[in-house]
MARVOMI-88640 format. One record per residue: z, y negated, x negated of N, C-alpha, C in turn. Coordinates in steps of 0.05 Angstrom, whole numbers. Last residue first. Layout:
// residues N
> npz, npy, npx, capz, capy, capx, cpz, cpy, cpx
> Z, Y, X, Z, Y, X, Z, Y, X
...
***
This chain:
// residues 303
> npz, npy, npx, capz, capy, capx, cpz, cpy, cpx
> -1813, -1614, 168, -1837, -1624, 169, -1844, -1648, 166
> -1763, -1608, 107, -1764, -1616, 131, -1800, -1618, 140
> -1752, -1543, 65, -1768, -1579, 66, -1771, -1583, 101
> -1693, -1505, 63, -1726, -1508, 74, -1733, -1543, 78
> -1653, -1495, 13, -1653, -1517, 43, -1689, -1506, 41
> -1631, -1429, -2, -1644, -1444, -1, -1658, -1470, 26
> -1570, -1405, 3, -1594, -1400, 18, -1601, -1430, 16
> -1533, -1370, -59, -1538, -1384, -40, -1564, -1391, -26
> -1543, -1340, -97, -1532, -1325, -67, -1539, -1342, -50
> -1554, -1368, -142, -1574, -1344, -126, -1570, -1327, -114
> -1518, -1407, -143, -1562, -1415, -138, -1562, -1393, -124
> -1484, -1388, -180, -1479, -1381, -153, -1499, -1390, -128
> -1513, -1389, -233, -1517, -1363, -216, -1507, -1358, -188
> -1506, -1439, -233, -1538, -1434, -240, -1532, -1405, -226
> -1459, -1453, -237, -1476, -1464, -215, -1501, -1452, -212
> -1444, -1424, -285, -1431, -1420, -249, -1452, -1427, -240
> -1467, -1456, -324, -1476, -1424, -320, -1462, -1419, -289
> -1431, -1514, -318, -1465, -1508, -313, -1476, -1475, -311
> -1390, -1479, -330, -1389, -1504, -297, -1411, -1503, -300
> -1393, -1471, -380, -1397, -1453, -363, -1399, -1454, -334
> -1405, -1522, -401, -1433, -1497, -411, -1427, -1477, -388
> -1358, -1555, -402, -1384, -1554, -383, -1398, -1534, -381
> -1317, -1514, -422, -1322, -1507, -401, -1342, -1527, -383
> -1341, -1515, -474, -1340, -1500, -475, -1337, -1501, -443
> -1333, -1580, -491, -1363, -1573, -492, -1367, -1537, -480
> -1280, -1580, -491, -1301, -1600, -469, -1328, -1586, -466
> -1264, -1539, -525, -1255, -1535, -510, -1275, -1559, -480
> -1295, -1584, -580, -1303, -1557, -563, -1287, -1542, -544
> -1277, -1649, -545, -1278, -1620, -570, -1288, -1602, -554
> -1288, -1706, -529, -1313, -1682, -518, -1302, -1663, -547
> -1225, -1736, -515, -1254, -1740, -535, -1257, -1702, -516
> -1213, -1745, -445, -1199, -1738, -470, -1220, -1737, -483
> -1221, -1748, -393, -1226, -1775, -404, -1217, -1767, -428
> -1250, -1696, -342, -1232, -1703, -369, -1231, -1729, -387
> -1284, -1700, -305, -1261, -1716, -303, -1242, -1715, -330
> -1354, -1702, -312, -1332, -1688, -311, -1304, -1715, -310
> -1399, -1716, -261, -1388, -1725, -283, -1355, -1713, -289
> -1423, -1700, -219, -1433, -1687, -242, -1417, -1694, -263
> -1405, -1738, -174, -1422, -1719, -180, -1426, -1714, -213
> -1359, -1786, -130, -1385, -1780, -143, -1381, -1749, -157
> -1333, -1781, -87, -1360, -1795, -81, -1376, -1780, -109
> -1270, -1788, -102, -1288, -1775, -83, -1315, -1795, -84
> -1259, -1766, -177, -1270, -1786, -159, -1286, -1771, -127
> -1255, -1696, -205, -1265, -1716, -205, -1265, -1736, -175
> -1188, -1669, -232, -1212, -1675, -200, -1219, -1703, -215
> -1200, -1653, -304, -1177, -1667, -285, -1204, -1665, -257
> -1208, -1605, -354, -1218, -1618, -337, -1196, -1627, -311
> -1159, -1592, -393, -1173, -1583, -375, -1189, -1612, -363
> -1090, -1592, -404, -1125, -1594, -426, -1148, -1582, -420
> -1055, -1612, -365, -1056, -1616, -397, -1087, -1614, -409
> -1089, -1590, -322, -1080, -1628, -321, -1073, -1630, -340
> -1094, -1541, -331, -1120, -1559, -326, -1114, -1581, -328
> -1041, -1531, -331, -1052, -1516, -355, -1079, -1537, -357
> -1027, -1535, -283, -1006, -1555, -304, -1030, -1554, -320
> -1053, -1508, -257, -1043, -1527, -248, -1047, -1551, -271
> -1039, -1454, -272, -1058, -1458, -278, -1068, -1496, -277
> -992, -1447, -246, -992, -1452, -281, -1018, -1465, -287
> -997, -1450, -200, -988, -1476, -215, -984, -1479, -235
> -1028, -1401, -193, -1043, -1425, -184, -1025, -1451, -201
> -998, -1367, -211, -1013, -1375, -223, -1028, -1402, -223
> -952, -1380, -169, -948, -1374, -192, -966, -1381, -212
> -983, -1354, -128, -976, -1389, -126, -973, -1391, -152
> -988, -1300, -143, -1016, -1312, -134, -1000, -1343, -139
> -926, -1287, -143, -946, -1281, -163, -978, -1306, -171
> -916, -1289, -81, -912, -1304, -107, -925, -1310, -132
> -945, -1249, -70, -958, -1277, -56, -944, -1302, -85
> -921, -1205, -94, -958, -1219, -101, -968, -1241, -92
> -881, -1210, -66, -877, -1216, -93, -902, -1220, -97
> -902, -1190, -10, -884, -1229, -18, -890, -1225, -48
> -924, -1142, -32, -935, -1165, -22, -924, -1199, -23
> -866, -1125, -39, -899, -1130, -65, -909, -1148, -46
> -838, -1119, 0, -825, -1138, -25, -858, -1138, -48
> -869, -1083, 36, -868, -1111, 45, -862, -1124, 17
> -862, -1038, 2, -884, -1044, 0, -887, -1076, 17
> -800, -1022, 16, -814, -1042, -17, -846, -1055, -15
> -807, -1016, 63, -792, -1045, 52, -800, -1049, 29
> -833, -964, 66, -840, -983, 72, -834, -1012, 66
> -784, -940, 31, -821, -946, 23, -831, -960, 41
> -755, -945, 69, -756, -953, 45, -782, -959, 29
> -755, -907, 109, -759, -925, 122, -768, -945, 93
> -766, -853, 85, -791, -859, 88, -793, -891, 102
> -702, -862, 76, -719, -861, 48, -753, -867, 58
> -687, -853, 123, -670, -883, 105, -696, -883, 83
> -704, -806, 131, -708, -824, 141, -706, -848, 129
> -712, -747, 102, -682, -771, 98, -707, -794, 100
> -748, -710, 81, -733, -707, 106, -712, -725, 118
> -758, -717, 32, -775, -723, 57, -773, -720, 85
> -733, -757, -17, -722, -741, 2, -744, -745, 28
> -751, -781, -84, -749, -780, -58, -750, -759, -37
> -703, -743, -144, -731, -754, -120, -728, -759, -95
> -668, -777, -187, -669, -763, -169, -700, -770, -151
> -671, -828, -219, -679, -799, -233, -679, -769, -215
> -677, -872, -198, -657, -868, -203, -654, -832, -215
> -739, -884, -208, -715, -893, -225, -691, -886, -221
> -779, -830, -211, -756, -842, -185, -740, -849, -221
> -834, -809, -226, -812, -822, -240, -803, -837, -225
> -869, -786, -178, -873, -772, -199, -844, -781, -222
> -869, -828, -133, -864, -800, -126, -870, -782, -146
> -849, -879, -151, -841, -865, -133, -841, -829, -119
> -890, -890, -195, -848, -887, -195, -840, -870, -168
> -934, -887, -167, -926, -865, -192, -901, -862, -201
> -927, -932, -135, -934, -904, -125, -920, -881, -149
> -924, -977, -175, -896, -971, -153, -903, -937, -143
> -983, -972, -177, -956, -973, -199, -930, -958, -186
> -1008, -983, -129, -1016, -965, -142, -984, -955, -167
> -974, -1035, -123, -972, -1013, -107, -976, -986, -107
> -1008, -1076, -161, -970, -1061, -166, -969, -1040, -149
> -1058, -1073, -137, -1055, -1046, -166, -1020, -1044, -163
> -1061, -1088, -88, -1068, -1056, -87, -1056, -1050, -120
> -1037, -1136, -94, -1023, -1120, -80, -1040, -1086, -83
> -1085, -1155, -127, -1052, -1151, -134, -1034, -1138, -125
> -1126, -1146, -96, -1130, -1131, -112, -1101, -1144, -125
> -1108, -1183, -57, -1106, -1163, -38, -1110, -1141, -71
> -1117, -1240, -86, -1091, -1226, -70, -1083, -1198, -63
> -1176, -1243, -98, -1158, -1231, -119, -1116, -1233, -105
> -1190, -1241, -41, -1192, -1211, -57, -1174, -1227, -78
> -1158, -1293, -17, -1156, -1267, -14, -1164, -1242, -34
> -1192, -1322, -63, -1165, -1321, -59, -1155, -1298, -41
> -1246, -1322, -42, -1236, -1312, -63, -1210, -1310, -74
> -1249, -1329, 11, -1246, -1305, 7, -1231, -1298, -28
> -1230, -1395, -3, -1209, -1375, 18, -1218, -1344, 17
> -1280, -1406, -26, -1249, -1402, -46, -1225, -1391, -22
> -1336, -1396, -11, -1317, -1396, 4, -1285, -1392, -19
> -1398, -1388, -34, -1375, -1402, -43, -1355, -1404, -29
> -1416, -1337, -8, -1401, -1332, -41, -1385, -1355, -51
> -1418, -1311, 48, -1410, -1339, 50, -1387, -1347, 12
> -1443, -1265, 54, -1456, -1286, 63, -1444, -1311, 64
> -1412, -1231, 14, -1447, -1232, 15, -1453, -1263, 25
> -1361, -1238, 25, -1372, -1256, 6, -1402, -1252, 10
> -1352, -1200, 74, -1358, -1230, 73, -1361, -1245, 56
> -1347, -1156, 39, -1367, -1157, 58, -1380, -1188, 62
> -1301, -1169, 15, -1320, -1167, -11, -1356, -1166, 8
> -1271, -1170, 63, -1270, -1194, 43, -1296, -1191, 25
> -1277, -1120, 69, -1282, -1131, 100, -1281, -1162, 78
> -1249, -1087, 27, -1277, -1080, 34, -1287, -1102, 53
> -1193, -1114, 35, -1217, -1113, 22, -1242, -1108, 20
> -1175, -1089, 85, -1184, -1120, 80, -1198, -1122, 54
> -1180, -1033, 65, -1200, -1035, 90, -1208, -1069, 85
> -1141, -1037, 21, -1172, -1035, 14, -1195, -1041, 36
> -1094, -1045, 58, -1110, -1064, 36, -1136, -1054, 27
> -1090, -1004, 89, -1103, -1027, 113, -1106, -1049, 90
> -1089, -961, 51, -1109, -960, 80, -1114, -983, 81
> -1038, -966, 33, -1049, -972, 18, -1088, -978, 37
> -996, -935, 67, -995, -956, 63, -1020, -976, 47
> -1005, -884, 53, -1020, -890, 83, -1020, -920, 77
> -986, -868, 16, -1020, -879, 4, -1027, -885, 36
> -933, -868, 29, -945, -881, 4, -970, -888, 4
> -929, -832, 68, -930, -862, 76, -939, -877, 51
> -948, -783, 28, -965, -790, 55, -955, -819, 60
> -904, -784, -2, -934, -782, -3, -950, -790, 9
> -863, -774, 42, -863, -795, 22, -893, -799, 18
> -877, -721, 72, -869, -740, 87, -876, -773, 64
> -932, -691, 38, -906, -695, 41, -905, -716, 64
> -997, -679, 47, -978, -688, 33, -953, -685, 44
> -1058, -660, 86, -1020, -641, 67, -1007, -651, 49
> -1076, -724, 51, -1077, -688, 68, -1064, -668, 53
> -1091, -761, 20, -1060, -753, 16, -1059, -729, 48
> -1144, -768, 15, -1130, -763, -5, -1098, -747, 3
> -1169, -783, 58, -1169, -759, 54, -1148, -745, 42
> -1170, -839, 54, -1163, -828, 88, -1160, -800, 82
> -1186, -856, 13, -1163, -851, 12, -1158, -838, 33
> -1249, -841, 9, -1234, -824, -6, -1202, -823, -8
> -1263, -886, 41, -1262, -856, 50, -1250, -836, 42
> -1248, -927, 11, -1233, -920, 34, -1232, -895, 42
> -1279, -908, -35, -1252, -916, -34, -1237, -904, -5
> -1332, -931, -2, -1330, -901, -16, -1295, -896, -20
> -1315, -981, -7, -1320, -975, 30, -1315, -939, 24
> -1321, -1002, -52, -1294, -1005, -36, -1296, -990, -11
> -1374, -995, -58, -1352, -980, -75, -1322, -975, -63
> -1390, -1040, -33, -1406, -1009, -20, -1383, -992, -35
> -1366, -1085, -57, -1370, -1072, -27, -1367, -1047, -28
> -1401, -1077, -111, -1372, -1076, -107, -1356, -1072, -79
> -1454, -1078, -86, -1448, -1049, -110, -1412, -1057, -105
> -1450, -1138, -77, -1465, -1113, -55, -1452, -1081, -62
> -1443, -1159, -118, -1433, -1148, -102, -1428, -1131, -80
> -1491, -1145, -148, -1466, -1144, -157, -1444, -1145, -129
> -1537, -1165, -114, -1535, -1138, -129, -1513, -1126, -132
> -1524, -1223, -114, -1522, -1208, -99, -1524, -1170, -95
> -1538, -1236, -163, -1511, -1232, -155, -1501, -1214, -134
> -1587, -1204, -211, -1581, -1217, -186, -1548, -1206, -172
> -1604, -1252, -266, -1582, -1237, -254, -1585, -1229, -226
> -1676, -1235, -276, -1659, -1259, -271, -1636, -1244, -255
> -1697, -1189, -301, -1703, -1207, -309, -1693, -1238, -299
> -1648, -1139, -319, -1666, -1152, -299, -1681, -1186, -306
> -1618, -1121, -361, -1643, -1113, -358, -1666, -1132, -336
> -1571, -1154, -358, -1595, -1156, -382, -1617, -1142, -375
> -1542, -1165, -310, -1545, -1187, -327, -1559, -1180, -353
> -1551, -1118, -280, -1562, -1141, -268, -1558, -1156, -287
> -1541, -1075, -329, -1555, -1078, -319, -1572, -1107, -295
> -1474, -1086, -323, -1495, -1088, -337, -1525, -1094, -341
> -1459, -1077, -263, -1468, -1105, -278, -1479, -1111, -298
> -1481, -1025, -263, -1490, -1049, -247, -1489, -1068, -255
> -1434, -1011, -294, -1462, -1003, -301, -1489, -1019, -282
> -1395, -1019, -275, -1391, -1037, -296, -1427, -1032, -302
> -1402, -978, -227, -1398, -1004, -216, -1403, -1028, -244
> -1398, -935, -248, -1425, -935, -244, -1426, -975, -236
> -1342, -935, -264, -1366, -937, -287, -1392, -951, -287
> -1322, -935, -210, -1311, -962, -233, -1334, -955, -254
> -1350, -876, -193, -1345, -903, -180, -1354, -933, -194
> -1314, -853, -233, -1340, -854, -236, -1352, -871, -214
> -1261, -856, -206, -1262, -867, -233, -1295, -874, -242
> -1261, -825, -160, -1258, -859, -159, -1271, -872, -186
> -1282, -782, -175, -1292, -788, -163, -1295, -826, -167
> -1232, -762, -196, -1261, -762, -217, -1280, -786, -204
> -1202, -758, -159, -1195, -783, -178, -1219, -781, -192
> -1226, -713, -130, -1227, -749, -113, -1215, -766, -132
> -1213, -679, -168, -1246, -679, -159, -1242, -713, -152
> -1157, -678, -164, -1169, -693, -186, -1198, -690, -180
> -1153, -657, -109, -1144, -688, -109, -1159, -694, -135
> -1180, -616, -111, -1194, -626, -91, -1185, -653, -103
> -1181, -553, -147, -1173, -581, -145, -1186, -610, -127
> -1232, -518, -112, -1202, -520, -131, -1201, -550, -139
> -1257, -484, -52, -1257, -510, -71, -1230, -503, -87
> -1270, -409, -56, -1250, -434, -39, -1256, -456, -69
> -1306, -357, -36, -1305, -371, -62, -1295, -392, -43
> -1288, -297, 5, -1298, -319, 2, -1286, -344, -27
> -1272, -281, -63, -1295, -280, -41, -1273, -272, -17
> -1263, -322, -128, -1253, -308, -106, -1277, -301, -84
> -1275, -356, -166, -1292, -333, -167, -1279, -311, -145
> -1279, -429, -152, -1263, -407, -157, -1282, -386, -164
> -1310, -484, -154, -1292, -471, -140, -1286, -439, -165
> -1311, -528, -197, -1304, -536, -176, -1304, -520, -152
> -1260, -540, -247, -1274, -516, -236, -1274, -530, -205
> -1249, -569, -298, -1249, -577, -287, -1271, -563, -258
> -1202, -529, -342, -1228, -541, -344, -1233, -548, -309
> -1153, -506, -349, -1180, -482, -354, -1200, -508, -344
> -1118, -557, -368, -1115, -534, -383, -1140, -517, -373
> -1142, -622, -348, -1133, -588, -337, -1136, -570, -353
> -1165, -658, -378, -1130, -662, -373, -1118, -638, -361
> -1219, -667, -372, -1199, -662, -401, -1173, -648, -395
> -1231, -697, -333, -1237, -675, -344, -1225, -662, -359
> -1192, -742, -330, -1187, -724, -319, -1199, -689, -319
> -1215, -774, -382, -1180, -766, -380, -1183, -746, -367
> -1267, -780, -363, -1259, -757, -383, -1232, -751, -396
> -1251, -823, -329, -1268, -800, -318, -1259, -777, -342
> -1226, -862, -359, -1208, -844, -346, -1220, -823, -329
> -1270, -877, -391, -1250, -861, -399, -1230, -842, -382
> -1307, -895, -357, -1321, -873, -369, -1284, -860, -377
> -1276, -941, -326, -1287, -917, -311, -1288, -897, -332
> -1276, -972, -374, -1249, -961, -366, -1254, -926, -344
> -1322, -975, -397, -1307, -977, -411, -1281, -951, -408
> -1337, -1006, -348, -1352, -987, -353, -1327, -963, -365
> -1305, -1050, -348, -1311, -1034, -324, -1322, -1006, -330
> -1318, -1079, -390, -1292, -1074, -390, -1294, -1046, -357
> -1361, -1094, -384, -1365, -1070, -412, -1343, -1064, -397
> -1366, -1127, -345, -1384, -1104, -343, -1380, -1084, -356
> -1331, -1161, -368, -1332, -1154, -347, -1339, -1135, -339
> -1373, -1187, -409, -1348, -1179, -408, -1336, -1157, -388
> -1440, -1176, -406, -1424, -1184, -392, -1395, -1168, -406
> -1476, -1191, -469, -1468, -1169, -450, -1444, -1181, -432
> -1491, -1211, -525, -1500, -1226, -487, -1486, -1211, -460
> -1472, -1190, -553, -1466, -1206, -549, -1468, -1217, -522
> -1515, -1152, -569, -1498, -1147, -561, -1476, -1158, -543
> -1563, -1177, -580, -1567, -1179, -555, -1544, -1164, -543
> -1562, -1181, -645, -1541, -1212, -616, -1549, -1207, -599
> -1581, -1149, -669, -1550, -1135, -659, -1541, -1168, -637
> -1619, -1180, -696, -1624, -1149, -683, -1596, -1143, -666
> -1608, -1256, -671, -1616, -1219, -699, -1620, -1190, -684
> -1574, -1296, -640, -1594, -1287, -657, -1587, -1263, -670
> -1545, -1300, -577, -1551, -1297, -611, -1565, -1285, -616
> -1514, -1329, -521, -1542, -1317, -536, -1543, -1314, -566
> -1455, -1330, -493, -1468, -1346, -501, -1490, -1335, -530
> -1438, -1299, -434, -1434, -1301, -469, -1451, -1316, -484
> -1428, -1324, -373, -1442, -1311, -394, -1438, -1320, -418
> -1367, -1346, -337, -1403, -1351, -355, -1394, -1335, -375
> -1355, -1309, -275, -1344, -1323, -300, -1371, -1334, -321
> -1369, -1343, -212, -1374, -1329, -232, -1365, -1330, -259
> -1357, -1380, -174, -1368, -1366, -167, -1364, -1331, -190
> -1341, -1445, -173, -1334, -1413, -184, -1335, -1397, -173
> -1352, -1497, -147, -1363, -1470, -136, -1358, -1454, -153
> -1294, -1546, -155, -1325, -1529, -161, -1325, -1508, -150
> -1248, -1566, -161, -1266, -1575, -141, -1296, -1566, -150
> -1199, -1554, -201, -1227, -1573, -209, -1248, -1578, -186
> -1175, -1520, -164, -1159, -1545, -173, -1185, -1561, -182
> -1213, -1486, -142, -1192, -1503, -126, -1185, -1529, -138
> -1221, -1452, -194, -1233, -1466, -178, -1229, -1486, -157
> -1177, -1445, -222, -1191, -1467, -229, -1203, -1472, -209
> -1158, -1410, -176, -1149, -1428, -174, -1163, -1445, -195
> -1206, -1366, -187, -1202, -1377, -168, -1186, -1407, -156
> -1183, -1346, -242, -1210, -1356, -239, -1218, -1379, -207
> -1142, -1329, -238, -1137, -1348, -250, -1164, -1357, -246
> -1152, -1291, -198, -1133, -1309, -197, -1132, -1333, -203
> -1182, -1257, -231, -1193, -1265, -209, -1172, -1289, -189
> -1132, -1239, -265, -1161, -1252, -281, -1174, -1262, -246
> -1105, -1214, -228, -1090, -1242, -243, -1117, -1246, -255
> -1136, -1165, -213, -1131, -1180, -184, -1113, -1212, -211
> -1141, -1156, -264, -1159, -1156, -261, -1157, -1168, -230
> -1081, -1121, -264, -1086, -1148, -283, -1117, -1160, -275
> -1082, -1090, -225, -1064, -1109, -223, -1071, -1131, -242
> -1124, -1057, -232, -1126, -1068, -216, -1106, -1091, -211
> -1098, -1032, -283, -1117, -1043, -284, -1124, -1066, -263
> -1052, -1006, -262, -1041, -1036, -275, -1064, -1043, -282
> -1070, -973, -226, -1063, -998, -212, -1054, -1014, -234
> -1086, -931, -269, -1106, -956, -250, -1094, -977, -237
> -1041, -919, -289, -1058, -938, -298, -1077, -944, -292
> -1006, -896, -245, -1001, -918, -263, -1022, -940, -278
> -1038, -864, -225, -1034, -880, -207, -1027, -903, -219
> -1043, -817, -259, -1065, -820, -250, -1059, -845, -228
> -987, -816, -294, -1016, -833, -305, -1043, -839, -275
> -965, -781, -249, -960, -807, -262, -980, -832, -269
> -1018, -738, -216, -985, -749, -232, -982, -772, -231
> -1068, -726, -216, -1051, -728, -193, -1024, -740, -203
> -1082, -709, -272, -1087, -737, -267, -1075, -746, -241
***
């Protein structure tokens, strides 16, 4: 799971999941609301509609953690030993132990949300992220480690990667106390674009070099390079990020809710007849507000 796969397809997780927090963020901006949250599935009846109710989000988290936890189990020919029968007995595989690691992380993390949106008897948000923080902070620790005794390449590769999860962790910190802020939320789904292509770019680079030769760890020109690409992701994710914002743009001023009037309240701005595409994102402009309620700090009655 140290290879290819084990870099490729988390960061194209994290890469599409930093564009869903994207696109969620610039509605927010453009329509002038607290999105906070995507809405909940909407309730059914019978024995099997409390399936339904289940956060998206949550399954997809779980989903992904559980699998690529038992990718890596799986993936070592004698099984996943976590030391030896030598004396003194030495740890064995240390790097896929720290991908097990990450991956069960992302499970326990979809398992939280689960959990805050059905078992508990009112979501709590704050739960949720608090659990996505604390995950990111585990992360860090586990990258400061990861690339010990690596290569010259290796090593600037995942050094590079340090000071985005640190702004992350320090973004996902400051949502606790300030959840409607659309400047954090624009950063994390920024900083989770630049971590998954980077993640991507990682597994070309030091497992499938497009030019089919490998990087040289002794050839300067080459550790100066990795650094230059990792500048060209960032611009390109900044791109990326505007990118959506004006698709998304266009996408709300064709068949979307339009900004409402300065002064007034509650009334949506679409003037187009009420189809179910109308009726579908009040229900969830009303489910936002109702769960971003319960980060936010209640006014105290004046004396």
């Amino acid at each position: 799971m140290g290879k290819f796969n084990g870099h490729f397809y988390p960061g194209l997780y994290l890469f599409y999941y930093g564009l869903y927090q994207a696109t969620m963020a610039s509605r927010a901006l453009i329509c002038n609301n607290p999105l906070l949250w995507p809405p909940q599935p909407p309730r059914s009846e019978g024995r099997w509609g409390w399936l339904w109710t289940l956060p998206y989000a949550g399954l997809l988290k779980t989903a992904t953690g559980s699998t690529l936890t038992l990718y890596v189990v799986f993936c070592l020919e004698d099984g996943m030993l976590l030391m030896d029968r030598q004396l003194p007995p030495r740890f064995m595989y240390p790097h896929e132990w720290q991908h097990l690691t990450m991956f069960a992380l992302l499970a326990l993390l979809g398992c939280v949300e689960l959990a805050s949106s059905s078992l508990l008897p009112r979501r709590c948000v704050a739960l949720e992220k608090g659990a996505l923080a604390l995950t990111f902070y585990e992360l860090l620790l586990l990258f400061v480690s990861h690339a010990q005794g690596s290569e010259r390449v290796e090593l600037q590769v995942h050094a590079l990667l340090l000071p985005v999860v640190l702004l992350l962790s320090l973004v996902l910190t400051a949502q606790l106390w300030a959840p409607a802020a659309r400047q954090l939320r624009l950063m994390e789904s920024f900083l989770f674009l630049v971590m998954g292509s980077w993640l991507v770019q990682a597994g070309f680079i030091l497992y499938r070099p497009i030019s089919g030769f490998p990087w040289q760890d002794d050839d300067v020109s080459d550790i100066m390079f990795v650094t230059t690409f990792f500048c060209w992701h960032v611009m390109a994710d900044a791109l990326c990020l505007l990118g959506v914002h004006g698709f998304s743009f266009f996408w709300l001023r064709c068949y979307g809710p339009r900004s409402e009037p300065a002064g007034s309240t509650g009334a949506p701005c679409h003037a187009g007849p009420r189809g179910p595409l109308y009726t579908l994102l009040q229900e969830a402009e009303q489910s936002e507000k109702e769960e971003g309620a319960l980060l936010l700090p209640q006014a105290q009655p004046g004396p």
